[in-house]
PDB file of N, CA, C, O and CB in Angstrom:
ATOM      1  N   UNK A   1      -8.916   7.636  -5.268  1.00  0.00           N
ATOM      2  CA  UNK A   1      -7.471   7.453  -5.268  1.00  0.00           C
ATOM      3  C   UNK A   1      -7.122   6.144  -4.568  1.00  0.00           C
ATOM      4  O   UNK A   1      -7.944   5.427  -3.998  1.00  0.00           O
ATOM      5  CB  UNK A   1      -6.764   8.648  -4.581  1.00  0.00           C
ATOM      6  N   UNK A   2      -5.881   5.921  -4.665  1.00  0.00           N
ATOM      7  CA  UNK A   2      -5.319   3.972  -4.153  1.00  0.00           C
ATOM      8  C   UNK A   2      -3.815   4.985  -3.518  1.00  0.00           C
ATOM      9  O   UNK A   2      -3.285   6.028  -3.903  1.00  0.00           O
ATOM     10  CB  UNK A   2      -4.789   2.076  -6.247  1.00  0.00           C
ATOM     11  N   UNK A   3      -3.632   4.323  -2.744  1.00  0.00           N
ATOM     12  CA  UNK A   3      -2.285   4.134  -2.197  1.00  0.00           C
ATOM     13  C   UNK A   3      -2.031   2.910  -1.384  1.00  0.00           C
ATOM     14  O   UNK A   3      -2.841   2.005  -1.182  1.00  0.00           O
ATOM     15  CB  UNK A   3      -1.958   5.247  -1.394  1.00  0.00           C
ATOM     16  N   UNK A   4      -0.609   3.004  -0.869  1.00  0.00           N
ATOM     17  CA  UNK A   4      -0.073   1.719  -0.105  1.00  0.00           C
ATOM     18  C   UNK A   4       0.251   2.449   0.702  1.00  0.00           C
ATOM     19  O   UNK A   4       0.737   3.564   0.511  1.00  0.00           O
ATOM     20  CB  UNK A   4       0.984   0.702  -0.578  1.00  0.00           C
ATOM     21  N   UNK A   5      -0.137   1.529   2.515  1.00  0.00           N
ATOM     22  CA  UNK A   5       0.857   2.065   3.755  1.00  0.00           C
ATOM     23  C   UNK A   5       1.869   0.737   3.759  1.00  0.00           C
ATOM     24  O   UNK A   5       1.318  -0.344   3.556  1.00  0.00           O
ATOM     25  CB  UNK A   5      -0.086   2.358   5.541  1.00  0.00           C
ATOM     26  N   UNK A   6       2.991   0.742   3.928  1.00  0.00           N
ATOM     27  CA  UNK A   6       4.040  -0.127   4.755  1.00  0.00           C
ATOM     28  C   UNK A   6       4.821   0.491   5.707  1.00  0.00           C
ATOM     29  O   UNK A   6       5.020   1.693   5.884  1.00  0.00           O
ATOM     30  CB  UNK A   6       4.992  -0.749   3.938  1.00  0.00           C
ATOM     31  N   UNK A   7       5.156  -0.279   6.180  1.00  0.00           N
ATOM     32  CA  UNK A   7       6.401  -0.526   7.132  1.00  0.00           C
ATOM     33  C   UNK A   7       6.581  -1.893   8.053  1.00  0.00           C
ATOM     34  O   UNK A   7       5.771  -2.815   7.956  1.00  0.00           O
ATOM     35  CB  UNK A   7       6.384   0.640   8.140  1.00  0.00           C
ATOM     36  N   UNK A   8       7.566  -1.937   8.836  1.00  0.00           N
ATOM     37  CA  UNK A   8       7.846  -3.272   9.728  1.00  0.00           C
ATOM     38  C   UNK A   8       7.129  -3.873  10.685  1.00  0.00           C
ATOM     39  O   UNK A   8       7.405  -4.786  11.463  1.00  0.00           O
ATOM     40  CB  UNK A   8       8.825  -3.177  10.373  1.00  0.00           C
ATOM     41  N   UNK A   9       5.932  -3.071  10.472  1.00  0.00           N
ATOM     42  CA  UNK A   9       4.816  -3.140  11.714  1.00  0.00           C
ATOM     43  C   UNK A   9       3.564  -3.074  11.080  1.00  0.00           C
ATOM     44  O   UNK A   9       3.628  -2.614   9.940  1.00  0.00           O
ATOM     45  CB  UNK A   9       4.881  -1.898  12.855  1.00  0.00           C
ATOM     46  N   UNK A  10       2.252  -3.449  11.538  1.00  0.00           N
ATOM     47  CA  UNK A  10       1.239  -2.580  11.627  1.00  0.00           C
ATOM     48  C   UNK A  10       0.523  -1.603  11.863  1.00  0.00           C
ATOM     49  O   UNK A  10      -0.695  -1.443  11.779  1.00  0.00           O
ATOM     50  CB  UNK A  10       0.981  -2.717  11.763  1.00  0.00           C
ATOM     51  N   UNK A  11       1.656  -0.698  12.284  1.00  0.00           N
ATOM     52  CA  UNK A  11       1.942   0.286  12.798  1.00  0.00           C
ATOM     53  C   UNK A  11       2.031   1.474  11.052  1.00  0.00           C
ATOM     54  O   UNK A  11       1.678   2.639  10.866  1.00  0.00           O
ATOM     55  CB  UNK A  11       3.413  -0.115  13.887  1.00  0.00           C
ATOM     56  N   UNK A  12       2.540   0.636  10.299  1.00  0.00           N
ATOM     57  CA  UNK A  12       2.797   0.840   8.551  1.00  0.00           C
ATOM     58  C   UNK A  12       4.189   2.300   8.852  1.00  0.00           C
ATOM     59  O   UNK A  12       5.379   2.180   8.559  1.00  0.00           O
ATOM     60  CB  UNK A  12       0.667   1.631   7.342  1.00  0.00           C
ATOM     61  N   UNK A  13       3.634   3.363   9.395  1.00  0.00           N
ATOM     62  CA  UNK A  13       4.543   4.442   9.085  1.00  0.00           C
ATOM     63  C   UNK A  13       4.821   5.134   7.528  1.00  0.00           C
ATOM     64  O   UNK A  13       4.992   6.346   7.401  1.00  0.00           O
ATOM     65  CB  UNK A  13       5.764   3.906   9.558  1.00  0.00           C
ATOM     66  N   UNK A  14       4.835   4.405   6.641  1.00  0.00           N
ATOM     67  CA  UNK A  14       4.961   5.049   5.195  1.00  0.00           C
ATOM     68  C   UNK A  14       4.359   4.647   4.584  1.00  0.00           C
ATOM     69  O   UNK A  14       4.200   3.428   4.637  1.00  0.00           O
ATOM     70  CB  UNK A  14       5.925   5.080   4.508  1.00  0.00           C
ATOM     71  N   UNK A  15       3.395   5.729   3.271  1.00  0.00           N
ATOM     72  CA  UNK A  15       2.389   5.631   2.639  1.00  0.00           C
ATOM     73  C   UNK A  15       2.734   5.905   1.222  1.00  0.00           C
ATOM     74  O   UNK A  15       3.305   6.986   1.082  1.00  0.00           O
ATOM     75  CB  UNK A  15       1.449   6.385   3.186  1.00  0.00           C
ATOM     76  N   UNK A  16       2.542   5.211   0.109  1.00  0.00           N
ATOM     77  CA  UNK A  16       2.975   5.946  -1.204  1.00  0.00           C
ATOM     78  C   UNK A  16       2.283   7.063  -1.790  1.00  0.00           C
ATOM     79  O   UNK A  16       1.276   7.273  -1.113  1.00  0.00           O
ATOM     80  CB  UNK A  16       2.992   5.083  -2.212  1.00  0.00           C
ATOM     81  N   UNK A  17       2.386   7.962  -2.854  1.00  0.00           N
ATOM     82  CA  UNK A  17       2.040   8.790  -2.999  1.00  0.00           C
ATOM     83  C   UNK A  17       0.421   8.803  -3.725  1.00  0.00           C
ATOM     84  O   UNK A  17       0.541   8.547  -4.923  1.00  0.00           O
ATOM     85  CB  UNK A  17       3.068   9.262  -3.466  1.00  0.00           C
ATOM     86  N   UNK A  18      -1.223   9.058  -3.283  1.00  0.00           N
ATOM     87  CA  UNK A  18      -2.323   8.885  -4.447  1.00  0.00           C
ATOM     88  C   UNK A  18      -1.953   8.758  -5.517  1.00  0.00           C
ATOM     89  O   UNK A  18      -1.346   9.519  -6.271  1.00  0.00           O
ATOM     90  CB  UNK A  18      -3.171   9.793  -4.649  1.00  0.00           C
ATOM     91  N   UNK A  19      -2.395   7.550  -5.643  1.00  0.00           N
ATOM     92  CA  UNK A  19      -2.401   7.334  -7.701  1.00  0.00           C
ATOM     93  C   UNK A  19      -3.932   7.883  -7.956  1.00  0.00           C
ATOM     94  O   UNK A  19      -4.500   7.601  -6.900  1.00  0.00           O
ATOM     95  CB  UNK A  19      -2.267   5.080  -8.538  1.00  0.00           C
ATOM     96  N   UNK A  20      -4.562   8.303  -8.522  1.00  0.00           N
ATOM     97  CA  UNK A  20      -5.767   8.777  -9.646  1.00  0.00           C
ATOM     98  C   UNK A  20      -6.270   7.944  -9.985  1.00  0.00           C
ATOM     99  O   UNK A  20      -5.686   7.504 -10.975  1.00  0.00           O
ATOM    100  CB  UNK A  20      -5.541   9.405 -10.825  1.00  0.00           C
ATOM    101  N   UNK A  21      -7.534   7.100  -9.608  1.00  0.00           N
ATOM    102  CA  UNK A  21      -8.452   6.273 -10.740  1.00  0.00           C
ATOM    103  C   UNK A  21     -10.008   6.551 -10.679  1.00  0.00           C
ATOM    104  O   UNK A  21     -10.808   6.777  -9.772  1.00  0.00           O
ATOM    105  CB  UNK A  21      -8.286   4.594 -10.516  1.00  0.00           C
ATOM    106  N   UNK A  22     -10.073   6.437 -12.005  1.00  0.00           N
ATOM    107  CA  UNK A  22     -11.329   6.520 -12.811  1.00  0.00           C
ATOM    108  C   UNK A  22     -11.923   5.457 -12.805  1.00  0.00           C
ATOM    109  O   UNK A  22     -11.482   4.318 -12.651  1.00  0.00           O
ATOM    110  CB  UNK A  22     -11.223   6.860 -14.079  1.00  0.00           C
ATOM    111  N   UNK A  23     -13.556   6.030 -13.077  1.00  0.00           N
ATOM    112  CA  UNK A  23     -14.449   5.069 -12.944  1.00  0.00           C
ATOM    113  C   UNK A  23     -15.048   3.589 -11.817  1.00  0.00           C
ATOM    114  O   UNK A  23     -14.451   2.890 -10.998  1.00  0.00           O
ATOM    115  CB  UNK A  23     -14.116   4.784 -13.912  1.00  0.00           C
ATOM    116  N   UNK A  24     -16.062   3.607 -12.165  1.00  0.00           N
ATOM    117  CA  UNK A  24     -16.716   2.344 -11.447  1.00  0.00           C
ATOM    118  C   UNK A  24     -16.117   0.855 -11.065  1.00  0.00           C
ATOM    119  O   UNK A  24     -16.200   0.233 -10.006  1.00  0.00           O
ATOM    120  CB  UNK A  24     -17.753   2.036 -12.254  1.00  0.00           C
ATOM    121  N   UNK A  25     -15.270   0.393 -12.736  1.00  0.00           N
ATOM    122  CA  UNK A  25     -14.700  -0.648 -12.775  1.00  0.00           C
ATOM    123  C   UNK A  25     -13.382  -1.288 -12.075  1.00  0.00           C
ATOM    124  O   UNK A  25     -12.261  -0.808 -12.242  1.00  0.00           O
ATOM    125  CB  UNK A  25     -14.650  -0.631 -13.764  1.00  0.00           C
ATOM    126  N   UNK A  26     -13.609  -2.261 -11.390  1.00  0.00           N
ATOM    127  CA  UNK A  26     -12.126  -2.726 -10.659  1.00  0.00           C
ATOM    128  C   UNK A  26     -10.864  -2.652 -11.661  1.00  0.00           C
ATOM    129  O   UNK A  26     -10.894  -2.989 -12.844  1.00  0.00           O
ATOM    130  CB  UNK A  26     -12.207  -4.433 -10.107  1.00  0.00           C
ATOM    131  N   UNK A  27      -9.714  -2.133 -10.940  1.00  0.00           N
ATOM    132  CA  UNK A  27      -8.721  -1.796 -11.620  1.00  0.00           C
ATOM    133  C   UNK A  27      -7.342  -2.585 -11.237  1.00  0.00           C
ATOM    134  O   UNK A  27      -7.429  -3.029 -10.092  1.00  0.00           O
ATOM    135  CB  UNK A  27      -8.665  -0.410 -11.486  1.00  0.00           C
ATOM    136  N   UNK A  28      -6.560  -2.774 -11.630  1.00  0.00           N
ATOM    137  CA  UNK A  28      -5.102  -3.130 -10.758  1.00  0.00           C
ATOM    138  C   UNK A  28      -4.253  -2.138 -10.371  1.00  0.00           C
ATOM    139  O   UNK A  28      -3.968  -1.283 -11.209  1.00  0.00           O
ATOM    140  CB  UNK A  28      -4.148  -3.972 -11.492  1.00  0.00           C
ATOM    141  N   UNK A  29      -3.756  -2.067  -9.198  1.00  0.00           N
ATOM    142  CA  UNK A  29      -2.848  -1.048  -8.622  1.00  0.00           C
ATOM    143  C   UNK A  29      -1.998  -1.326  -8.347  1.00  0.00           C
ATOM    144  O   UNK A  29      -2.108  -2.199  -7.486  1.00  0.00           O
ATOM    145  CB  UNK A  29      -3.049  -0.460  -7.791  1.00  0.00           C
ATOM    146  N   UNK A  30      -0.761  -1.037  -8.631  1.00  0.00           N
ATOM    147  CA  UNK A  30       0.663  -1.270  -8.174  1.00  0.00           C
ATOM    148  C   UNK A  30       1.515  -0.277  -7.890  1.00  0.00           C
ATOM    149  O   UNK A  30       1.074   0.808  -8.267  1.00  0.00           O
ATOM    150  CB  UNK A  30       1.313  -1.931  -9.006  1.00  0.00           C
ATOM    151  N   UNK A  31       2.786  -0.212  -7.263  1.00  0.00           N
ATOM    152  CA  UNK A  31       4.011   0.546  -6.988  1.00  0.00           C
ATOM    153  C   UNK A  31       5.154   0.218  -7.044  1.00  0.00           C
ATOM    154  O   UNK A  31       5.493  -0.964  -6.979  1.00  0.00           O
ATOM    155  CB  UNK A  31       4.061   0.931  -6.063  1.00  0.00           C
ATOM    156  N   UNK A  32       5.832   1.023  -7.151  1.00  0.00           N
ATOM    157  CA  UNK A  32       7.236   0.442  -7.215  1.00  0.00           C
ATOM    158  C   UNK A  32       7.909   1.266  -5.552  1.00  0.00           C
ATOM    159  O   UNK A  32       7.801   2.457  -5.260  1.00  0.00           O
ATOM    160  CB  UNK A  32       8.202   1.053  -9.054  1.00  0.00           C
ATOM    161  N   UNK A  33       8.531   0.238  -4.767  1.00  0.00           N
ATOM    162  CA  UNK A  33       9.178   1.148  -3.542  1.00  0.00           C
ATOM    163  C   UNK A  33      10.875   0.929  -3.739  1.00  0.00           C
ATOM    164  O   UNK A  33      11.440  -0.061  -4.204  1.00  0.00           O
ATOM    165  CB  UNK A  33       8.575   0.496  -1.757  1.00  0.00           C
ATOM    166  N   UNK A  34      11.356   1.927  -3.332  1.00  0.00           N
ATOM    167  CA  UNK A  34      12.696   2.029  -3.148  1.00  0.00           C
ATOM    168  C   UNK A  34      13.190   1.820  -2.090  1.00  0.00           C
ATOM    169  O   UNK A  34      12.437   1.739  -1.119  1.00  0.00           O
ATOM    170  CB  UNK A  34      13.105   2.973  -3.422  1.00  0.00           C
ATOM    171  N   UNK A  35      14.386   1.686  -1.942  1.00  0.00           N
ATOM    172  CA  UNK A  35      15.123   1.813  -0.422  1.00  0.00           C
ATOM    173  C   UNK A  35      14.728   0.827   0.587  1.00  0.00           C
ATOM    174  O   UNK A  35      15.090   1.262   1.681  1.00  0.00           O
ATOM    175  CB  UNK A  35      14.807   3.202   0.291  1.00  0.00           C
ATOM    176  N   UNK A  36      14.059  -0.476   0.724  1.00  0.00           N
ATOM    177  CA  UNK A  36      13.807  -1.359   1.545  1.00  0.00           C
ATOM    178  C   UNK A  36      14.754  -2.095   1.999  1.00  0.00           C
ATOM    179  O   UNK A  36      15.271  -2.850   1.176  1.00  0.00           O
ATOM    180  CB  UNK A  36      13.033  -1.983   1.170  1.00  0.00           C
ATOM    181  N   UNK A  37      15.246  -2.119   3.321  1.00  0.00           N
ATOM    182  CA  UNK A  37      16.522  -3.125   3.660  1.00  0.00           C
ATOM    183  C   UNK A  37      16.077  -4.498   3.030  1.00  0.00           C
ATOM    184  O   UNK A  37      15.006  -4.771   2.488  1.00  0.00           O
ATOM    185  CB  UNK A  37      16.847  -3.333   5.474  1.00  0.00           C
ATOM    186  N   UNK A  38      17.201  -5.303   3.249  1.00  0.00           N
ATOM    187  CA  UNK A  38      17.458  -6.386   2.895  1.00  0.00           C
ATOM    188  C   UNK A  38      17.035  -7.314   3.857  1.00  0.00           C
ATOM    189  O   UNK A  38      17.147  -6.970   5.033  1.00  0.00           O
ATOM    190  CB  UNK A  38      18.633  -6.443   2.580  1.00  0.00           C
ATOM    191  N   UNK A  39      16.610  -8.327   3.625  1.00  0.00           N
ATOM    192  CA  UNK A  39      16.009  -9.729   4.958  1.00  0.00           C
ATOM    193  C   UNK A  39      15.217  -9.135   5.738  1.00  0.00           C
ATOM    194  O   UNK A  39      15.449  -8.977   6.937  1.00  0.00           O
ATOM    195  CB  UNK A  39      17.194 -10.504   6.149  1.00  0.00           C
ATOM    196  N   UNK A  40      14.119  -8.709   5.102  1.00  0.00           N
ATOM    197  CA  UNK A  40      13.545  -7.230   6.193  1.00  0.00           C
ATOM    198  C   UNK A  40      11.751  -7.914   5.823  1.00  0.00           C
ATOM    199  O   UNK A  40      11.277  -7.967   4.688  1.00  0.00           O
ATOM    200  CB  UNK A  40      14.072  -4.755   5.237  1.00  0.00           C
ATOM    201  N   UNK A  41      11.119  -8.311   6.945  1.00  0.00           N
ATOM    202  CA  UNK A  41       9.709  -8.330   6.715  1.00  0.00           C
ATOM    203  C   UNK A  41       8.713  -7.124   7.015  1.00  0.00           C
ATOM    204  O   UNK A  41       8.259  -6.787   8.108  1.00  0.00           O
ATOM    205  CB  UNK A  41       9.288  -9.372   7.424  1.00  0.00           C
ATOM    206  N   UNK A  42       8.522  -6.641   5.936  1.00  0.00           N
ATOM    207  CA  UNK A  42       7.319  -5.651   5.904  1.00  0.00           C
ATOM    208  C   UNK A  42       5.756  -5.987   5.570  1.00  0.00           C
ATOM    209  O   UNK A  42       5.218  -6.819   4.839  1.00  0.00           O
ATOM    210  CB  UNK A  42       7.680  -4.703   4.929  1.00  0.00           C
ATOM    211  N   UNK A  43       5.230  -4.878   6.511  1.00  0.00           N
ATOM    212  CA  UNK A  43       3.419  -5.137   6.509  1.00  0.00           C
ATOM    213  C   UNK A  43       2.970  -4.264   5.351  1.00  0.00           C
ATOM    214  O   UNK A  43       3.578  -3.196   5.279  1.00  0.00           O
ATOM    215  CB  UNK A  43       2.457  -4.535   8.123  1.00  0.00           C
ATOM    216  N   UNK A  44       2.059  -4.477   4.447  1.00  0.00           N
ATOM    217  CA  UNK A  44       1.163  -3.489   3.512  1.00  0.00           C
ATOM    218  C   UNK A  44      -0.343  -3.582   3.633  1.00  0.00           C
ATOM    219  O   UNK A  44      -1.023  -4.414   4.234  1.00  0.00           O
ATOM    220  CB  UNK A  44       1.449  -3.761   2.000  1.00  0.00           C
ATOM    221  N   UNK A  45      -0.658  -2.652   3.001  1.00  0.00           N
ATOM    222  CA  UNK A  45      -2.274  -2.605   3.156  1.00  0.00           C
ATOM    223  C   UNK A  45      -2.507  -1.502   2.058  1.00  0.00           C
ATOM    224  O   UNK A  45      -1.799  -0.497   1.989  1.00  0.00           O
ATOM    225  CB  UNK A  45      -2.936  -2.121   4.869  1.00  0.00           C
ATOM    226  N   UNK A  46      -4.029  -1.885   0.819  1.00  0.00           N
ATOM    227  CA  UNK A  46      -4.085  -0.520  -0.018  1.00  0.00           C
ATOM    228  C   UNK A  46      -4.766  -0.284   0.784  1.00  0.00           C
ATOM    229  O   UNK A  46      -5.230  -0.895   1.746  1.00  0.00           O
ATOM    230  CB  UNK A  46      -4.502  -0.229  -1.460  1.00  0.00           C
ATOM    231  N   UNK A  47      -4.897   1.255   0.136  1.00  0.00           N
ATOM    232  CA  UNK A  47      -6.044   2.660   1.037  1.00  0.00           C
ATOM    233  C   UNK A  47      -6.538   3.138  -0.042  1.00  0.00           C
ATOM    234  O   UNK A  47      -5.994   3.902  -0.838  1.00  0.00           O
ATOM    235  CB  UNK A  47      -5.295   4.180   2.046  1.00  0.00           C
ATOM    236  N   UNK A  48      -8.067   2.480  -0.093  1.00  0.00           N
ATOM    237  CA  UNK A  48      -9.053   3.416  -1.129  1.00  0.00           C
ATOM    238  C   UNK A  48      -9.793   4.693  -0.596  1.00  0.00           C
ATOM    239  O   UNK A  48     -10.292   4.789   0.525  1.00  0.00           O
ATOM    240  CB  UNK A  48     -10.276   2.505  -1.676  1.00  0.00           C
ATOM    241  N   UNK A  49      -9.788   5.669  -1.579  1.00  0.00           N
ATOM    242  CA  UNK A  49     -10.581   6.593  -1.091  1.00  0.00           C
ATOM    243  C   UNK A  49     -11.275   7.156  -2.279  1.00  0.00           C
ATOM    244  O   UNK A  49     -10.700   7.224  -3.366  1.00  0.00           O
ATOM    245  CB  UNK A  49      -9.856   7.560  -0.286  1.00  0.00           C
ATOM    246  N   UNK A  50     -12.959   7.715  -2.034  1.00  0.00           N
ATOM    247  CA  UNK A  50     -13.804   8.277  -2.764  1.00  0.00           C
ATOM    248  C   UNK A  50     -13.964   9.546  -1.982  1.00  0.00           C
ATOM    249  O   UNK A  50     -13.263  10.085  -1.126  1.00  0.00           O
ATOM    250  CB  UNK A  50     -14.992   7.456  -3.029  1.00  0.00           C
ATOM    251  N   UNK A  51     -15.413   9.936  -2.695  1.00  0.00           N
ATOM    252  CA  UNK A  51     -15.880  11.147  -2.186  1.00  0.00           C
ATOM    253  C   UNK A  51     -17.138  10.326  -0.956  1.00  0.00           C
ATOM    254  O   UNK A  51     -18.003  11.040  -0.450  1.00  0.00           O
ATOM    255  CB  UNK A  51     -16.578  12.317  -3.672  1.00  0.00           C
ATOM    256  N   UNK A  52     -17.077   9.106  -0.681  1.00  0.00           N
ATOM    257  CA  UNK A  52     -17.886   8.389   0.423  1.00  0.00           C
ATOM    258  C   UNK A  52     -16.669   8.341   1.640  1.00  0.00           C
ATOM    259  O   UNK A  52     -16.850   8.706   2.802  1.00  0.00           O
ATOM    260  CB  UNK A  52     -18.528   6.651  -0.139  1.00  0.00           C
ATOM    261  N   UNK A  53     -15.528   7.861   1.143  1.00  0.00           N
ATOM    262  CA  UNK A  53     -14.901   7.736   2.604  1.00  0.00           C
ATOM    263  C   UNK A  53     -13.621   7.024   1.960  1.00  0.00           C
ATOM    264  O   UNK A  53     -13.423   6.967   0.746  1.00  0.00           O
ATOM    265  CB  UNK A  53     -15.891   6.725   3.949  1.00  0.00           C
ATOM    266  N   UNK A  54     -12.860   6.540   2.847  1.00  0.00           N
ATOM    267  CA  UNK A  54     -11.577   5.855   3.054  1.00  0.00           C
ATOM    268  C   UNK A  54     -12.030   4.164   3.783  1.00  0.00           C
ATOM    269  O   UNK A  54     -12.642   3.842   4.802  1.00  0.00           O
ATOM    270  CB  UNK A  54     -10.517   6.980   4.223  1.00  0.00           C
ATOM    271  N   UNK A  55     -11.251   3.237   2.467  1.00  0.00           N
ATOM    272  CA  UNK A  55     -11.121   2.098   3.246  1.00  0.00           C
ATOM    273  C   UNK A  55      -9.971   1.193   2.942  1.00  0.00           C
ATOM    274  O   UNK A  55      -9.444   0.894   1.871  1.00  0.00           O
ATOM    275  CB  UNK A  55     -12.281   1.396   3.159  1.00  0.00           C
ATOM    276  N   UNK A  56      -9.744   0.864   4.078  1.00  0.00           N
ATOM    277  CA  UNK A  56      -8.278  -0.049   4.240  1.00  0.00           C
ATOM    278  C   UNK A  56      -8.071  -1.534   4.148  1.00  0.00           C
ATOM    279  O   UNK A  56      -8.447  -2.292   5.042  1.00  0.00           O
ATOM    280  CB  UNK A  56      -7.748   0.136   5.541  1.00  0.00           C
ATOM    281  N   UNK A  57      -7.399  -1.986   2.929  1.00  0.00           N
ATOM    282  CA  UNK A  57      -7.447  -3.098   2.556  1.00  0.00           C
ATOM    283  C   UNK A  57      -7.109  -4.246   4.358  1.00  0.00           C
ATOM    284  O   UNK A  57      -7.078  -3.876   5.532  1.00  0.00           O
ATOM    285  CB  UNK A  57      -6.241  -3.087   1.119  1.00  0.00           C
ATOM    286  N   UNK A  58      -6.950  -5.445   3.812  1.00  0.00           N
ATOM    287  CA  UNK A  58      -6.069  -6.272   4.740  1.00  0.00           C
ATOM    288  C   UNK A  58      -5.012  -6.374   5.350  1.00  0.00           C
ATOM    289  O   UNK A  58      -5.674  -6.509   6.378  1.00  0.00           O
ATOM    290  CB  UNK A  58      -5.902  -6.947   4.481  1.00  0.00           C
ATOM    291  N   UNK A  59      -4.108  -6.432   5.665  1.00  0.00           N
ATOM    292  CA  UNK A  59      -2.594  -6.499   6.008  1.00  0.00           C
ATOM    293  C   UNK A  59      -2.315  -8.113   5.416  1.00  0.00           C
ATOM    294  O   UNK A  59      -2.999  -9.133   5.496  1.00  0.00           O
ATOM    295  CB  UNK A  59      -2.231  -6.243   7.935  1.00  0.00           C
ATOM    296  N   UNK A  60      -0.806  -7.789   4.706  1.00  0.00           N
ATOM    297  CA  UNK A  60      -0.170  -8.860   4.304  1.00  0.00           C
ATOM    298  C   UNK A  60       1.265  -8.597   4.547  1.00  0.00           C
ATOM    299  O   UNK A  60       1.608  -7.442   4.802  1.00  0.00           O
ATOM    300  CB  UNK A  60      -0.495  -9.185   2.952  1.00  0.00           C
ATOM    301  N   UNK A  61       2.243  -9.662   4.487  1.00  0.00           N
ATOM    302  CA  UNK A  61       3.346  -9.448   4.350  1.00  0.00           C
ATOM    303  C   UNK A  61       4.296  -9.950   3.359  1.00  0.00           C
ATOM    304  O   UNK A  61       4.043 -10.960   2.702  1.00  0.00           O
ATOM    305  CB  UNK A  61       3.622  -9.616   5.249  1.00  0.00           C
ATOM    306  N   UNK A  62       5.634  -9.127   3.192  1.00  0.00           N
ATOM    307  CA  UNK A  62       6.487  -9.512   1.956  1.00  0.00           C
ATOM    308  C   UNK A  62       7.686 -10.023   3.060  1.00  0.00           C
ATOM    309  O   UNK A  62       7.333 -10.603   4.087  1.00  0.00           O
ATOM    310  CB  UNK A  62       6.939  -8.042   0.643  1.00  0.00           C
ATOM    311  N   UNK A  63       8.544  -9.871   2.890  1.00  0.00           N
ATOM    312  CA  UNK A  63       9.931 -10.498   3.369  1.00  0.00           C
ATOM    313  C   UNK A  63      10.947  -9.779   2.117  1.00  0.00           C
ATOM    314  O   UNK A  63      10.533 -10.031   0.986  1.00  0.00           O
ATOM    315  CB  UNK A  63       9.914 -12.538   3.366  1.00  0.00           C
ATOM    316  N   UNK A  64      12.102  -8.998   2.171  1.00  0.00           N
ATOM    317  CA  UNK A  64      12.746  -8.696   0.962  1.00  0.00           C
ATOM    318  C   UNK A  64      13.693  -9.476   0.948  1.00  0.00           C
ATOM    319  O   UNK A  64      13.954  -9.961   2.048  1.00  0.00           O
ATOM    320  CB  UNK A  64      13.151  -7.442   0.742  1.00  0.00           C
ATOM    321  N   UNK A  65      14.742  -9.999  -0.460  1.00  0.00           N
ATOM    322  CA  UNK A  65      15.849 -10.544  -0.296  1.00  0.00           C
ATOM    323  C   UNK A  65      16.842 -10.362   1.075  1.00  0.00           C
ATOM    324  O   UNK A  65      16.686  -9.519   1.959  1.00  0.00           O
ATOM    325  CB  UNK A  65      16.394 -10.162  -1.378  1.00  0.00           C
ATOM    326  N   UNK A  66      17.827 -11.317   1.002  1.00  0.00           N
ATOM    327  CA  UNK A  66      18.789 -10.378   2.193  1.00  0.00           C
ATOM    328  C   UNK A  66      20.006  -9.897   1.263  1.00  0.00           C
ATOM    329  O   UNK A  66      20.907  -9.204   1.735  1.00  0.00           O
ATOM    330  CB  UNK A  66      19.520 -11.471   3.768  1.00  0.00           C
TER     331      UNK A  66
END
């Protein structure tokens, strides 16, 4: 499974819901989030997980319109 943590920190606080993927091959993952203030810089990071373990992408940041 793939998900995203964000929030205003590295701290993240909110995670999107497991998406489902198949197979071996690298895939693209995306989301759509709602409700983000405006002029607002947020941290993300994906979260892969198998039946080996959980691993946590990098931290980056967006900035939303204001």
């Amino acid at each position: 499974t793939a998900k995203f943590d964000y929030g205003p920190s590295t701290d993240y606080g909110t995670s999107t819901a497991d998406e489902p993927l198949d197979g071996p091959d690298p895939v693209d993952v995306s989301v759509d989030i709602d409700n983000l203030s405006p002029g607002t810089e947020y941290h993300f990071r994906l979260v892969a997980t198998n039946s080996v373990g959980q691993t946590e992408g990098s931290d980056v940041t967006f900035t939303t319109a204001s």
